[in-house]
Every structure is written in C-alpha cells, then in structure tokens.
C-alpha positions as CSV (number, residue, x, y, z in Angstrom):
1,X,106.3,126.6,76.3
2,X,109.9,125.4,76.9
3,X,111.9,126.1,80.1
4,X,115.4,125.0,80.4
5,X,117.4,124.2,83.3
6,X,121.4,123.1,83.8
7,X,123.5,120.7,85.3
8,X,126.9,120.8,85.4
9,X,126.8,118.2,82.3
10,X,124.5,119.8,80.0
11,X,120.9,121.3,80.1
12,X,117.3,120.1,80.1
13,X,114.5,121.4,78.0
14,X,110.8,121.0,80.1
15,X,107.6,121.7,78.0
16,X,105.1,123.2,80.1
17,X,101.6,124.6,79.3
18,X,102.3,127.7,81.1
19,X,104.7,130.0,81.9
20,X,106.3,128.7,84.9
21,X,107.2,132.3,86.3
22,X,104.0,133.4,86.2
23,X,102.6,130.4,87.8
24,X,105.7,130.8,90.7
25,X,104.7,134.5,91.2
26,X,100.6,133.8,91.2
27,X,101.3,130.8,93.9
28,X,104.0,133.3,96.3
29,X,101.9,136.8,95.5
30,X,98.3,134.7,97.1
31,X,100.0,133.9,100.3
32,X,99.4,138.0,101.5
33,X,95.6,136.7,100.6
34,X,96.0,134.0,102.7
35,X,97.4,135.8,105.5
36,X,94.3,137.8,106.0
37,X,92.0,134.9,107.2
38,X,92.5,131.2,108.5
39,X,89.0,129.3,106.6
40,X,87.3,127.5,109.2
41,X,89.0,124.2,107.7
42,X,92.0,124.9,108.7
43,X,93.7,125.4,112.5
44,X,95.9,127.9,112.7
45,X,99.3,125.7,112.0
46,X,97.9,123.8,109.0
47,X,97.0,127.0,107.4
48,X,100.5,128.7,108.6
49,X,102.1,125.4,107.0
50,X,100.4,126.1,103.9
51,X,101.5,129.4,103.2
52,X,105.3,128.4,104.6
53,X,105.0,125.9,102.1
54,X,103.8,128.5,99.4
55,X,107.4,130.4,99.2
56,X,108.3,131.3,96.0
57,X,112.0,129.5,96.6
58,X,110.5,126.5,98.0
59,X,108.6,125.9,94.8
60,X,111.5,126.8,92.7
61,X,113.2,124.3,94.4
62,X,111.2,121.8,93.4
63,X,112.2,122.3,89.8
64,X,115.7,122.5,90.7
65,X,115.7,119.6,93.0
66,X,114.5,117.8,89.8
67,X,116.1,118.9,87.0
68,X,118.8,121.3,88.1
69,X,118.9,125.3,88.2
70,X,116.7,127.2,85.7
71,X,118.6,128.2,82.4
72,X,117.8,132.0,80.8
73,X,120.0,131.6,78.3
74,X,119.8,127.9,77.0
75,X,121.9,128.4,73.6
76,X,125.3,127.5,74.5
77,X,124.7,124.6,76.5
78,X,124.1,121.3,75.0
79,X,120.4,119.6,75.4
80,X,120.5,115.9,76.5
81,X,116.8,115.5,76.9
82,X,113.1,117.3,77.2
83,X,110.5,116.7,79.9
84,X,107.1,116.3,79.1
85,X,104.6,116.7,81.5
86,X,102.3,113.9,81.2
87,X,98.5,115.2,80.7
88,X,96.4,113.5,83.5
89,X,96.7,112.8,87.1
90,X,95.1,111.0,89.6
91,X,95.7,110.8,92.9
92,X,94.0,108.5,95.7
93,X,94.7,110.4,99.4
94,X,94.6,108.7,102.6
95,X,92.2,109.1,105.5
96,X,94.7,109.7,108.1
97,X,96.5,113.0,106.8
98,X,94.4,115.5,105.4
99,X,97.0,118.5,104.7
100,X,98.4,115.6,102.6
101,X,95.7,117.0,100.0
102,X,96.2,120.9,99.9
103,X,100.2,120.0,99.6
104,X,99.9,117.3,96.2
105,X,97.5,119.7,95.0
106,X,100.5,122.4,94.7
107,X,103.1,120.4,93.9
108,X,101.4,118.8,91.0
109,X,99.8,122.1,90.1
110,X,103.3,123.1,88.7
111,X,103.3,120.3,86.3
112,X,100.1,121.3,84.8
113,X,98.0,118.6,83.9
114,X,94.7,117.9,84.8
115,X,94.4,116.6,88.2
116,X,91.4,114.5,89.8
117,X,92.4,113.9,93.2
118,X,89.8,111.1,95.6
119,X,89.3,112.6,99.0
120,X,89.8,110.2,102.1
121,X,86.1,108.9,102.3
122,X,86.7,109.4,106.2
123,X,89.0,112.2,106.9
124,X,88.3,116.1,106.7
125,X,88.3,117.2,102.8
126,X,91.0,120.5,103.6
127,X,91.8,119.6,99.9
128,X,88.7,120.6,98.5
129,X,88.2,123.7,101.2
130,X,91.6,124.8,99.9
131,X,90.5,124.7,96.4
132,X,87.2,126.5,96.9
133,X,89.3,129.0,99.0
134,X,91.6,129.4,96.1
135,X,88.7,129.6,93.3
136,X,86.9,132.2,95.2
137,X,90.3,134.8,96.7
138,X,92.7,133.9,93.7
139,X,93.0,137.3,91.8
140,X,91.9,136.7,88.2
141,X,94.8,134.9,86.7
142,X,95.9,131.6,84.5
143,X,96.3,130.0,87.3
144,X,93.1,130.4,88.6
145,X,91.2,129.0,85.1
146,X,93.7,126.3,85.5
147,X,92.5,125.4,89.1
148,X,89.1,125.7,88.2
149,X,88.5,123.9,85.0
150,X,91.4,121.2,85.0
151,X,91.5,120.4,89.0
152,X,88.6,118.8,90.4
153,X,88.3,116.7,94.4
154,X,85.8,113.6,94.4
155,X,85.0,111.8,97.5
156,X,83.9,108.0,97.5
157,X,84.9,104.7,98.7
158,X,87.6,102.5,97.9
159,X,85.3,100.0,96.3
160,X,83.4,102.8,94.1
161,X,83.1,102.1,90.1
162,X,84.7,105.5,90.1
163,X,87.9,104.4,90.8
164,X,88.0,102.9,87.4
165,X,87.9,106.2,85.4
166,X,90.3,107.4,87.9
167,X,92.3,104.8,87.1
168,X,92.9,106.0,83.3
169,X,94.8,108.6,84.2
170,X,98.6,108.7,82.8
171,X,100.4,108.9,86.3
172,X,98.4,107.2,89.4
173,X,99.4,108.2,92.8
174,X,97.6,106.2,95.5
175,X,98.5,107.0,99.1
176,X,96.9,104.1,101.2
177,X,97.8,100.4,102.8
178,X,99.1,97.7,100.8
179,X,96.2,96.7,100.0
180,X,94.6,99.4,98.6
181,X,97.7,100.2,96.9
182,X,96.9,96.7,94.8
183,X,93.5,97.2,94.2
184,X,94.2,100.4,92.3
185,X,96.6,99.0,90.6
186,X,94.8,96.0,89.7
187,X,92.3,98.2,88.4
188,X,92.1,98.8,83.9
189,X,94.6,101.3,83.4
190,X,96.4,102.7,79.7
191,X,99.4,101.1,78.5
192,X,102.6,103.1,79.9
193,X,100.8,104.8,82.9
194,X,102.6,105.7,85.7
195,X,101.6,104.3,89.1
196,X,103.5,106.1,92.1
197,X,103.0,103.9,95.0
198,X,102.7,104.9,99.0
199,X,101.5,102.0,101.0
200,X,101.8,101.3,104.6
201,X,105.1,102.7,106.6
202,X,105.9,103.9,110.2
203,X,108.3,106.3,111.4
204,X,110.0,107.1,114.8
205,X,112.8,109.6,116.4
206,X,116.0,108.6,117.7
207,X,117.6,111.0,120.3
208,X,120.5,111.4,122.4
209,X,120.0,112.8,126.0
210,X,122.4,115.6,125.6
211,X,120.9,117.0,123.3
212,X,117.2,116.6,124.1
213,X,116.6,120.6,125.8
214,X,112.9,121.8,126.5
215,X,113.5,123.4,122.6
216,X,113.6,119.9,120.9
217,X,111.1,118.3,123.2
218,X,108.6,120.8,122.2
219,X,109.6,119.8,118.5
220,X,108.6,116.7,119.1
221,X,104.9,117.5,120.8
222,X,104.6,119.6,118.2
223,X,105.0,116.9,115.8
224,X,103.6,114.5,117.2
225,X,100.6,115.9,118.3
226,X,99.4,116.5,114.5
227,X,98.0,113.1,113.3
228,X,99.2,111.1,116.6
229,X,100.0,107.7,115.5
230,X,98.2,107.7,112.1
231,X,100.6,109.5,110.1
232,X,103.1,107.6,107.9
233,X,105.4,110.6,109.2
234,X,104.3,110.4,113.0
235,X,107.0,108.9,115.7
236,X,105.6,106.0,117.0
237,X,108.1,105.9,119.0
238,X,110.9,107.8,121.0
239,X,114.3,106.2,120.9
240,X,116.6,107.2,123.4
241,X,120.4,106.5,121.9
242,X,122.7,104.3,124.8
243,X,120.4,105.4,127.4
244,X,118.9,103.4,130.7
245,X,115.0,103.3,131.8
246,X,115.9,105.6,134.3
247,X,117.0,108.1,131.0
248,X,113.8,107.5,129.6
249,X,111.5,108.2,132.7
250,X,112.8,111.6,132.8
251,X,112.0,112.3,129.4
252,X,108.7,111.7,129.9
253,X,108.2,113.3,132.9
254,X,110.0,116.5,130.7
255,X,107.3,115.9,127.9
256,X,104.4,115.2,130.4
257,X,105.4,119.2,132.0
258,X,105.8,120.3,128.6
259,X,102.8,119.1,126.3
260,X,100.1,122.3,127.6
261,X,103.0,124.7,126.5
262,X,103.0,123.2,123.1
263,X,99.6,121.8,122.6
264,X,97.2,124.6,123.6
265,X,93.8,123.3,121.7
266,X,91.3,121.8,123.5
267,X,91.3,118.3,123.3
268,X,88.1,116.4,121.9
269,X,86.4,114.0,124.1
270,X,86.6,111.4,122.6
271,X,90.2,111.2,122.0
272,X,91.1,112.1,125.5
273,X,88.6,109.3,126.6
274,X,90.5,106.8,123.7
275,X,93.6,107.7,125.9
276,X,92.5,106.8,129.5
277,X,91.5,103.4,128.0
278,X,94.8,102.8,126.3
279,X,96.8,104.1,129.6
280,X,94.9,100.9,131.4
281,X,95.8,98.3,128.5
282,X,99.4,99.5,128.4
283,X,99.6,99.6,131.8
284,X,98.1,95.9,132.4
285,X,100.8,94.7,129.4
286,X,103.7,95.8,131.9
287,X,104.3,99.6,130.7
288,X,104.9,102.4,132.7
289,X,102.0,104.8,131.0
290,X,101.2,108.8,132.0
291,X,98.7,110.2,130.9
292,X,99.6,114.0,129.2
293,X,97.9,116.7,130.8
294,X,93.7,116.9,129.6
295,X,94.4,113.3,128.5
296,X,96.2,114.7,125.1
297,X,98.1,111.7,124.6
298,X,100.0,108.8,126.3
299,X,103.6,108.8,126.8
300,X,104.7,105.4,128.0
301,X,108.0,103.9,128.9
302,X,109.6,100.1,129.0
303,X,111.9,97.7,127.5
304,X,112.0,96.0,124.6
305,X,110.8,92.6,125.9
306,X,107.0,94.3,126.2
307,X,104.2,93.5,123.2
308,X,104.3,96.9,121.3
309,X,102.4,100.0,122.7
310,X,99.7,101.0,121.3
311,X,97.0,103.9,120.5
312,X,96.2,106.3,118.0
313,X,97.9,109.2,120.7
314,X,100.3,106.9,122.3
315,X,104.4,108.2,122.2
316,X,106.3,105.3,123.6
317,X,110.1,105.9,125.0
318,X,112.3,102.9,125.2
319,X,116.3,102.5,125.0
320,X,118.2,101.5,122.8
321,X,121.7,101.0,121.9
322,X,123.5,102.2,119.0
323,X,124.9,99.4,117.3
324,X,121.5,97.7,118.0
325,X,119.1,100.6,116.3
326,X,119.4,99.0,112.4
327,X,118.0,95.7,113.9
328,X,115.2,97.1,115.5
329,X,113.5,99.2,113.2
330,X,110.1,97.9,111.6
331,X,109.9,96.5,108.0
332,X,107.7,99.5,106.9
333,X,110.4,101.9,108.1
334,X,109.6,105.3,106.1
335,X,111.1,108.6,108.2
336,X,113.8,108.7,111.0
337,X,113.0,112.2,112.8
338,X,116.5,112.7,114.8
339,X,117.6,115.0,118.0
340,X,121.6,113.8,117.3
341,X,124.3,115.8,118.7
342,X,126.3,115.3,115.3
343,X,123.7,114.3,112.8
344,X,126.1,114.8,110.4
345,X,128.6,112.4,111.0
346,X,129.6,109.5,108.5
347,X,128.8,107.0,111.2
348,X,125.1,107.7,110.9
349,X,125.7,107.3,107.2
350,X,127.4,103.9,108.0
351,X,124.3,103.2,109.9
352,X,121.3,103.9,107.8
353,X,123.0,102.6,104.9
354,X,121.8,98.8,105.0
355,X,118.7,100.0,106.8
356,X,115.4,100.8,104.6
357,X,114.9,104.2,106.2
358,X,113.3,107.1,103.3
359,X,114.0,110.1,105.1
360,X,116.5,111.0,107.6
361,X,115.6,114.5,109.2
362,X,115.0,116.5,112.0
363,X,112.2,116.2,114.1
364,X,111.0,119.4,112.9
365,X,111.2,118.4,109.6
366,X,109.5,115.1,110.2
367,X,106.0,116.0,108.3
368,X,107.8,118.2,105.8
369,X,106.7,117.1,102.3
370,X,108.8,117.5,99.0
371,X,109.2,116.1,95.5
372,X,111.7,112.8,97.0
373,X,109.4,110.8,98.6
374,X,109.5,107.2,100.3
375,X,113.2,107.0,98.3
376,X,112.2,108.4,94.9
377,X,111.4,111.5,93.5
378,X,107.5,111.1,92.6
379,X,107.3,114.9,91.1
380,X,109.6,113.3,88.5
381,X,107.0,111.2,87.6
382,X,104.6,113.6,86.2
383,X,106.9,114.1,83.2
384,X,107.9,111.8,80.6
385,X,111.1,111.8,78.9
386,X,112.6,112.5,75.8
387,X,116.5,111.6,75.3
388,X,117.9,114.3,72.7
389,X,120.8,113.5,71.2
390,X,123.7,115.6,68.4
C-alpha cells in the first residue's frame, strides 16, 4: 500500500503493509484504554509518558520528520524515490533504561516489519508487559494481529547462541557499550543489513543562574531522578554557566529543599544505602556532598581539579565558564539538557558546532525519544530506498 508525502522539491512514495491511518488512529484511539489502569509494570510517569508519547500528531510526525508532510493527492507532483520498509528487525535493549523498550516498540511498529526485540537480561521487561497489555486490551484490529504474530520480546545474555538468529535480521539496532555494540556486529549477518549503532554516551545540563527558578529545578529532579546516572540521557552533571562555588552551593541547597516535592516514591533500601556510601567517598575525595532527603540521591559540589564524582544517584554541580564548556565536555558526549536564558541565540550555535553534542534540548526534554537519534535519523533506517527517476 503506497503513501506519499511532499517536500517542497517533489514527493515520496513509501510502501507500507498497512494502511498507515488506520494504524495512526488504532495507536491514538487505545490511549482512552490505557487511561483506565496503570499495569503493575509501570509507575505512574512511565505509563503517563507512554500514552503522551501515543498522540496521534506525535506519531505523524514521525513520518513527517522523515519524509516530509503526507500527500492525498500525489498526481501532480513529481516522485524522486520510494521507501521500502525493510522486512525484519532486531533490536538488542539495554539494561539501564527499560521504557527504552515500550518506545522502539511503537516507533518501529509504524514501519511494519517483524520485530524481535532482546530484553536487557538485567533490567525490568516493561517491553514485554506492554506487549501483553496491548495483546490482551487492544480492541480487535490489524494492529493487534500485527503485534501479536510479527512482534515477539526474548530475554537472554549477551553471550547466548541466540544472538546469532537475531543477528539475520535486515536492520540491527543494538543499544549497549562499545563493546557489545562489536560483538553484535561481529556476529554472521546478510549481505546489506543495516546495523544502527548506540554505544556508550553521557549527558549533562548547562544552566545559567538567572534562570534556574524552583520550576526548572524541579525539571531537573524530575529528570534526573528516572534512571539516576545510568541513562545515556541522564545529567551526570549540573553545569553552572560563569558562575562561582558559592553559585553552586545554593543550587544545591535549592535542589536538596526541593527533591521530596518532586520525588514522592519511596526510595528502596538499597539505593538510599548505595548513597550514604558514596556521600563518604565523595566526601573523602575533597567534595562537598548532601545527601537528598530519604537518601534519594547525592548532590555534590567542587571544582574541576577533583577526580570525577561518582554514583549511580550522584548529581554533581560544578562551574564553569562559557568559553571553556566545548573543552570540557566528555568524549561520549550524547545530550546537552539546557536551563539558558536565550537558548536560542546563534552564539550557542557557534558553540556546539565543533563540539560532538547529539541533542541540544531542554531539561524537560532530556529523555524525550524521537526518530533523530545520537545525530542520525535511525527510523530512516528501517526503509530502504528506491531512486525514481522521468
């Protein structure tokens, strides 16, 4: 089944295996499902995310994003090419974010092919609870066949003999380290499969005083609370823009008064105890560590001179100057999550430009997943394609 879309040059045929409206409207219509009960899975914010995420515009925008807005009447336009989607997907997902699942699921969903996708061997499966969820409250519909006979969640190690019939798929996206990036790839795959790449990177948020109110502070909480320092999309750090240690000893007094407002779940023992222990290292290495309240996390602060704080909940806050923010960002360097009082201006432009930052957001947005990823688009990537020419 064809679908067109436009650009201002000319138009773009994509050959689906479904209509693509109907599959929009099943997706948006189950989120009033959804609404009625959070599964046991999911907190409240994951599942809310979920069903955010779910919008009918927000998936349309995915196609739009890609290949440009959707074309009704495709017969006075010229066509420069058709999209194929590619038949089989594999996808390898990390240990460290499990709504990472749920989302690819989606996304990919909307290209149609069959999709095996390997559970994190030690995280929390939400990506096959979502799929039962969806097999057993989806009203009968194409799209629910489709999720249950061509969509299918394995869990098993990294070193598994399954990874090799995984590893025939046509497009192989492996979420991991470095090193488990290789070892898929090194793996027997078809000639002219597609292997989308995300190894190891960090993130952090820069932020200028002025405009860090209680409102963006919870932001941050918010989003740094989810996976701590585990997430590829998690500030590891708070940089405070042309600002002194004094600056940044406020700020985390301000965060240490404001965590209970944003974080109201209880926090499990084990974590809180994690914390206390890395308060006493950090403190020993020269920072100045506080402890959030119920041990949620660690929010230190100290100068750049100190070895590098550590801790799966630990939020460092450290100066820094402008002109010096390129040169200090890690190698790995994935998202920027920004509190800027003109985020907008070219200078930030001139700035990131030579820098090897992905994504350059608000904090909000920080965890917010779409089709350009880590610098490309990856969605792209389920389709092949086919240059038409007159």
């Amino acid at each position: 089944m064809l679908t067109f879309f436009e650009t201002p040059q000319a138009a773009q045929a994509v050959a689906l295996n479904f209509d693509l409206t109907r599959r929009l409207d099943d997706w948006t219509s189950f989120r009033k499902v959804m609404a009625s009960r959070v599964p046991d899975a999911f907190t409240r914010d994951e599942w809310a995310y979920l069903i955010t995420f779910l919008d009918g515009d927000h998936l349309q925008a995915i196609f739009t994003q890609t290949f440009g807005r959707r074309l009704y009447a495709p017969g006075l336009r010229r066509i420069e090419a058709l999209f194929r989607a590619r038949p089989r997907v594999s996808v390898w997902l990390p240990n460290n974010v499990s709504l990472l699942g749920p989302l690819v699921l989606i996304m990919i969903s909307l290209g149609g092919g069959a999709i095996t996708l390997k559970a994190g061997s030690r995280s929390e499966d939400l990506c096959q609870a979502f799929l039962d969820y969806c097999r057993v409250h989806l009203p009968e519909s194409e799209l629910r066949t489709y999720l249950s006979k061509q969509v299918d969640v394995q869990r098993f190690s990294r070193e598994s003999p399954a990874n090799r019939e995984l590893a025939q798929a046509d497009v192989r996206i492996v979420f991991g380290s470095d090193a488990a990036v290789a070892a898929i790839d090194a793996l027997p795959h078809p000639a002219g499969s597609v292997l989308v790449p995300f190894a190891d990177h960090q993130s952090e948020a820069w932020a200028e005083v002025a405009a860090l109110n209680d409102a963006a502070l919870l932001q941050l909480i918010k989003v740094f609370a989810i996976y701590g320092t585990a997430g590829c999309t998690s500030p590891r750090r708070l940089r405070l823009i042309d600002a002194s240690e004094a600056d940044c000893e406020t700020v985390r007094q301000r965060l240490a008064a404001l965590w209970p407002t944003a974080q109201r779940q209880d926090v499990a023992m084990n974590v809180a105890s994690q914390n206390v222990a890395s308060r006493q290292v950090l403190a020993a290495l020269g920072w100045a560590a506080e402890l959030a309240p119920r041990n949620a996390a660690v929010l230190a602060t100290g100068h750049a001179g100190l070895p590098e704080a550590t801790g799966a909940m630990t939020l460092s806050i450290v100066p820094c100057q402008r002109d010096d923010l390129g040169q200090v960002l890690p190698a790995n360097i994935q998202t920027v999550g920004h509190v800027l009082v003109e985020p907008q201006s070219p200078a930030w432009l001139e700035l990131l430009a030579p820098t090897a930052v992905k994504r350059f957001v608000p904090v909000a947005a920080m965890h917010h997943f779409s089709p350009v990823w880590d610098g490309g688009n990856f969605w792209r990537s389920l389709f092949e394609q086919v240059d038409i020419a007159s």
